[in-house]
Backbone as JSON Lines, residues from 0, in Angstrom:
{"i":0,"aa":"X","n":[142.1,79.82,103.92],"ca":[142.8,79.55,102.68],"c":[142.06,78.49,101.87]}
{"i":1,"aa":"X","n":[141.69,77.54,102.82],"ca":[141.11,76.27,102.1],"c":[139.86,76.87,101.07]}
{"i":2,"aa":"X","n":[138.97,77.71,102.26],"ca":[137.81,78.38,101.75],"c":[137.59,79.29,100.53]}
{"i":3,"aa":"X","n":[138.94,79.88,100.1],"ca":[139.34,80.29,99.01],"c":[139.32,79.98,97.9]}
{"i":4,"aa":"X","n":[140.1,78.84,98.21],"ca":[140.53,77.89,96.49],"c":[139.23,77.03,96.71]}
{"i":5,"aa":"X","n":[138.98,76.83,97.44],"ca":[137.41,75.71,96.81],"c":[136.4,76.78,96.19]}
{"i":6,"aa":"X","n":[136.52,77.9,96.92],"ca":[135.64,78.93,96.38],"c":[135.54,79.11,94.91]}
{"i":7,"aa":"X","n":[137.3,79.34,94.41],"ca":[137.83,79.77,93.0],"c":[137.87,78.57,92.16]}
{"i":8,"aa":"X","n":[137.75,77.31,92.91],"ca":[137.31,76.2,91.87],"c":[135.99,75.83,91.48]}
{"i":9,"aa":"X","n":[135.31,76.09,92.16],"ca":[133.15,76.09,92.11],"c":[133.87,77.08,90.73]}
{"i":10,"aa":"X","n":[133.94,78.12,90.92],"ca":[133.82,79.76,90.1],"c":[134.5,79.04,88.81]}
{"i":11,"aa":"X","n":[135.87,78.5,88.33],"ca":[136.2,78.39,87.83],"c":[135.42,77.27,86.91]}
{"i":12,"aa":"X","n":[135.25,75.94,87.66],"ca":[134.48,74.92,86.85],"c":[132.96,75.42,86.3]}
{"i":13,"aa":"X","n":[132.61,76.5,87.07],"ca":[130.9,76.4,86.66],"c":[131.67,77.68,85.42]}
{"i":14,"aa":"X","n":[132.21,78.6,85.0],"ca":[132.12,79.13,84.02],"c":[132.85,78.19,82.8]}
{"i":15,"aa":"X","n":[133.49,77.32,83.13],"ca":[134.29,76.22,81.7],"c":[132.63,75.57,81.11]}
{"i":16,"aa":"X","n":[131.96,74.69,82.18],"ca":[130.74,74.4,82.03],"c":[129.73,75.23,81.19]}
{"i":17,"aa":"X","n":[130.0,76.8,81.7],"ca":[128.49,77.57,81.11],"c":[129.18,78.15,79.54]}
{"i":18,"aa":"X","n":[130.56,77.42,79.48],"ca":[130.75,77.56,78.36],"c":[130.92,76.87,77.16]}
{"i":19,"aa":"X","n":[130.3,75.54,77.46],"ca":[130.29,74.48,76.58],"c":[129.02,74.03,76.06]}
{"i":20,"aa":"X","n":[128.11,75.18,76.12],"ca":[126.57,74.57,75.77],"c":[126.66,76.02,74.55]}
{"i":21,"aa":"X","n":[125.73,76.08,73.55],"ca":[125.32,76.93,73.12],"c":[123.81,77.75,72.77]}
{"i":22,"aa":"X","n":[123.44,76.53,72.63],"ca":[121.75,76.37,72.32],"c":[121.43,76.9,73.85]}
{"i":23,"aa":"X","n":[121.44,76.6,75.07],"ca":[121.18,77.14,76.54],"c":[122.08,77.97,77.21]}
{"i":24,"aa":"X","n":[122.86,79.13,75.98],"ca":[123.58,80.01,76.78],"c":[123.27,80.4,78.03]}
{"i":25,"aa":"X","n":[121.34,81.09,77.62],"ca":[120.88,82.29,78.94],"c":[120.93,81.12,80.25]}
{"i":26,"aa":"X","n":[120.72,79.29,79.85],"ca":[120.35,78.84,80.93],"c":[122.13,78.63,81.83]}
{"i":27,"aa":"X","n":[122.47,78.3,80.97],"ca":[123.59,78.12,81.66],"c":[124.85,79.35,82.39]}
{"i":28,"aa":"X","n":[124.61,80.97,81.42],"ca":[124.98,82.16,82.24],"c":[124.27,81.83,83.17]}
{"i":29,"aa":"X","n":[122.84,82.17,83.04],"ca":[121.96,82.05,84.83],"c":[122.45,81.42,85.56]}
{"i":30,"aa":"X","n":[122.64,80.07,85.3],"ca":[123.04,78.83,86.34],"c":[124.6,79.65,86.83]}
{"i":31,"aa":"X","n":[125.45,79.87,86.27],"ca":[127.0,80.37,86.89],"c":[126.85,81.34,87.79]}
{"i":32,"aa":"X","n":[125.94,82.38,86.83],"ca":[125.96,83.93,87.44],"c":[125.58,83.47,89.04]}
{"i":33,"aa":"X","n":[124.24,82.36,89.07],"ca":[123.8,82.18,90.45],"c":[124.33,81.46,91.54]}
{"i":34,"aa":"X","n":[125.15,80.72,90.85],"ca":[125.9,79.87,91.86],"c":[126.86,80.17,92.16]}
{"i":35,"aa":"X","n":[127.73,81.5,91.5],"ca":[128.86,82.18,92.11],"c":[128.1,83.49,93.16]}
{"i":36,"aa":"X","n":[127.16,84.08,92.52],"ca":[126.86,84.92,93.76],"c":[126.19,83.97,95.16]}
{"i":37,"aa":"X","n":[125.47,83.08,94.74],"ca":[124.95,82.49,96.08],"c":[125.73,82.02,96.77]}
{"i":38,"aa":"X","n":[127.53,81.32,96.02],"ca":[128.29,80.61,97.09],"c":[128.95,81.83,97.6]}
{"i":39,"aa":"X","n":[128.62,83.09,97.27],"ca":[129.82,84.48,97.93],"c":[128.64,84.64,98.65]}
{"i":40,"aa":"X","n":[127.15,84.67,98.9],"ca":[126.54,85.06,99.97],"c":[126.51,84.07,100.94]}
{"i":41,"aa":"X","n":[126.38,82.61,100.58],"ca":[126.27,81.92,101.26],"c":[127.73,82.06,102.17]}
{"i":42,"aa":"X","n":[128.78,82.13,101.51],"ca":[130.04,81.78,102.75],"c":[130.11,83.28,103.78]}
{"i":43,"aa":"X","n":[129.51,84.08,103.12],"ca":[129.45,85.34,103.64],"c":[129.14,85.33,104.93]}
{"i":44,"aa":"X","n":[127.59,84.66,104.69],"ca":[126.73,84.45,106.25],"c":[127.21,83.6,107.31]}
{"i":45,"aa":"X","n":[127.71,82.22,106.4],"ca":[127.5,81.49,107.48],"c":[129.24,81.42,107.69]}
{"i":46,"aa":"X","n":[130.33,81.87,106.82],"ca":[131.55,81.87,107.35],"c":[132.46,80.63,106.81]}
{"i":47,"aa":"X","n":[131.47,79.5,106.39],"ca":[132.29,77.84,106.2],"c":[131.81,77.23,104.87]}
{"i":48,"aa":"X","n":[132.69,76.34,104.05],"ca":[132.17,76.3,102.81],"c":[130.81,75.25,102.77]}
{"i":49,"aa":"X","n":[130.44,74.55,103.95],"ca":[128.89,74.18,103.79],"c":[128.04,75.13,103.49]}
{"i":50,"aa":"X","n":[128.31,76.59,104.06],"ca":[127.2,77.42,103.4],"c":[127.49,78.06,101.72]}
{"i":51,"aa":"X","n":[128.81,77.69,101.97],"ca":[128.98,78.38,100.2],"c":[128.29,77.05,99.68]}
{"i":52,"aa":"X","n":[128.55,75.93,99.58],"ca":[128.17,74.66,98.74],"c":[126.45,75.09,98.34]}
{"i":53,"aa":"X","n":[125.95,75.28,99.74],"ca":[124.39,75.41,99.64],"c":[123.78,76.6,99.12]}
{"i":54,"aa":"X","n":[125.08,77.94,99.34],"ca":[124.12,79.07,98.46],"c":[124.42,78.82,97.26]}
{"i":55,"aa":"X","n":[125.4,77.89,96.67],"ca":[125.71,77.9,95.67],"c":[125.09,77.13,94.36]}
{"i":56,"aa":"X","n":[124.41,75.94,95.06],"ca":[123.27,75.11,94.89],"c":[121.87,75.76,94.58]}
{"i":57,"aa":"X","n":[121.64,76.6,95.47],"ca":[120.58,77.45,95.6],"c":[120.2,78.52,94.26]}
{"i":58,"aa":"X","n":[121.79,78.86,94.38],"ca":[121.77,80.32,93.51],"c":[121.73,79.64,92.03]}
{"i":59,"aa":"X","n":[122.3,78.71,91.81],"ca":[122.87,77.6,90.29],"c":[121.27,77.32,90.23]}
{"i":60,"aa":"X","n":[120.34,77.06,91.04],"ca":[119.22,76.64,90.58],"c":[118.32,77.64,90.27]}
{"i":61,"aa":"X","n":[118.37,78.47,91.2],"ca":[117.55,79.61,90.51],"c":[117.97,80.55,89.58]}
{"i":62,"aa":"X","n":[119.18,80.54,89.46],"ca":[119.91,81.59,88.03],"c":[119.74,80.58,86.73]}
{"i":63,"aa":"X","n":[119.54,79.25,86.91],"ca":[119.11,78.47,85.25],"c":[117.95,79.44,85.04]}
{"i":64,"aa":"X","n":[116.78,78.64,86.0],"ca":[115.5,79.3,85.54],"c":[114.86,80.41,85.42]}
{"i":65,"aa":"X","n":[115.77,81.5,85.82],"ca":[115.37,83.02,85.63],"c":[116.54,82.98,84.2]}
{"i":66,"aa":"X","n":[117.57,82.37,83.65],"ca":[118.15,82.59,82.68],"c":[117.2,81.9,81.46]}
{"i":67,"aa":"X","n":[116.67,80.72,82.04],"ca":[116.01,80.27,80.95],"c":[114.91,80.66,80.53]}
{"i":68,"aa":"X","n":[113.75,81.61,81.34],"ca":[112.91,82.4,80.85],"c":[113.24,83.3,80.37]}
{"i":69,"aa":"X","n":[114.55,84.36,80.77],"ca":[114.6,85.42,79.47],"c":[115.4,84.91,77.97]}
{"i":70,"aa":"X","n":[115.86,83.73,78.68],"ca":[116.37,83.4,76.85],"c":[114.92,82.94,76.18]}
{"i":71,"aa":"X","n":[114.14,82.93,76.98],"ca":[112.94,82.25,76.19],"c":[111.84,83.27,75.54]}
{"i":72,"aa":"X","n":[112.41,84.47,76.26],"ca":[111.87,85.87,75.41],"c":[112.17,86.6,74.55]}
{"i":73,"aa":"X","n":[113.47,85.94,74.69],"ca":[114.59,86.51,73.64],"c":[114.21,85.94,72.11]}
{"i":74,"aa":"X","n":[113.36,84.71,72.27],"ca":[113.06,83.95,70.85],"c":[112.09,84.77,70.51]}
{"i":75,"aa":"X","n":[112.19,85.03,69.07],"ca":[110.7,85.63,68.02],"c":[110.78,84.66,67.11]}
{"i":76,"aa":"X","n":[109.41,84.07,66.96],"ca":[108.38,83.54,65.74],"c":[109.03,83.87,64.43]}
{"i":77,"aa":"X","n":[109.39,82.62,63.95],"ca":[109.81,82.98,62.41],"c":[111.06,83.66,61.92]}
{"i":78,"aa":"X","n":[111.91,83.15,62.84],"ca":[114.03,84.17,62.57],"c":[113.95,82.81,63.02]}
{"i":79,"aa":"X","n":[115.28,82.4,63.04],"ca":[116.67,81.72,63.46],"c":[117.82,82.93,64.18]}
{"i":80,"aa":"X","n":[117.89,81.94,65.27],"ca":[119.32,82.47,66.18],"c":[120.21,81.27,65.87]}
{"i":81,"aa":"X","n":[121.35,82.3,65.12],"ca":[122.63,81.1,64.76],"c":[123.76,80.81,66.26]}
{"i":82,"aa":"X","n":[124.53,80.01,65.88],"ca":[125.27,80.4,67.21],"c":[126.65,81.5,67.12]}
{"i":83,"aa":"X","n":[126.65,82.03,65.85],"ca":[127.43,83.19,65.99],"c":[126.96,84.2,66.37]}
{"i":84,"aa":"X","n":[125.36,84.62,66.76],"ca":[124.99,85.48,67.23],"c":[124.08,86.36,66.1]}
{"i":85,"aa":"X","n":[123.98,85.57,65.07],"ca":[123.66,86.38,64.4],"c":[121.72,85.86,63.78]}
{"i":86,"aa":"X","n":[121.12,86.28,63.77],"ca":[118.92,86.43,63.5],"c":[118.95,87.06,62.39]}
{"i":87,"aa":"X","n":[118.59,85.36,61.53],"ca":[117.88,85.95,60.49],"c":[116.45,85.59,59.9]}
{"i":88,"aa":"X","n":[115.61,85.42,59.29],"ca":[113.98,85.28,58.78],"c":[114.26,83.94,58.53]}
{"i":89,"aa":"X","n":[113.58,82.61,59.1],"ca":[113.76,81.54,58.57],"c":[113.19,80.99,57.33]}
{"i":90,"aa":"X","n":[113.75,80.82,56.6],"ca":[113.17,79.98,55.49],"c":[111.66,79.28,55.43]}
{"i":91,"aa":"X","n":[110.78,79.33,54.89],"ca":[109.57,79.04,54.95],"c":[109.74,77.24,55.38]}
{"i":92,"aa":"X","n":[108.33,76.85,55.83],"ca":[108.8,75.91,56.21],"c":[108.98,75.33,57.59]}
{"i":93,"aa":"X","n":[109.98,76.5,58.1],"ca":[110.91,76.19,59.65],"c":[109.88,76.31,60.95]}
């Protein structure tokens, strides 16, 4: 039971978190996406929430930086990404 709700509170706090940045959406989806699947593999294996803590650590670190290289492909030379989602040609200058 215990293993549960600590589970659903990691899950819960890391998506409030990956939702308060905008400028590092992809880094911060990555970071959630990874630290909720790594703490469900991690408790998987080892059964106790030391292994969720650590896949969860694991997964949060490597889901930033695979999020933050494709948001970093996602940028083209010369647009603006607003934060409504919307790319347009930047103004000379930018």
């Amino acid at each position: 039971m215990i293993r549960k709700l600590s589970l659903a509170a990691v899950a819960a706090l890391t998506l409030a978190a990956s939702g308060c940045t905008t400028e590092d959406r992809y880094t911060a989806g990555g970071a959630g996406i990874g630290g909720l699947g790594g703490a469900a593999i991690g408790a998987g294996i080892t059964g106790d929430a030391r292994g969720a803590l650590i896949g969860g650590a694991i997964g949060a670190g490597t889901g930033a930086v695979v999020g933050n290289v494709v948001g970093r492909s996602q940028e083209r030379p010369g647009y603006c990404r607003y934060s409504d989602g919307n790319i347009y040609r930047c103004p000379a200058g930018y």
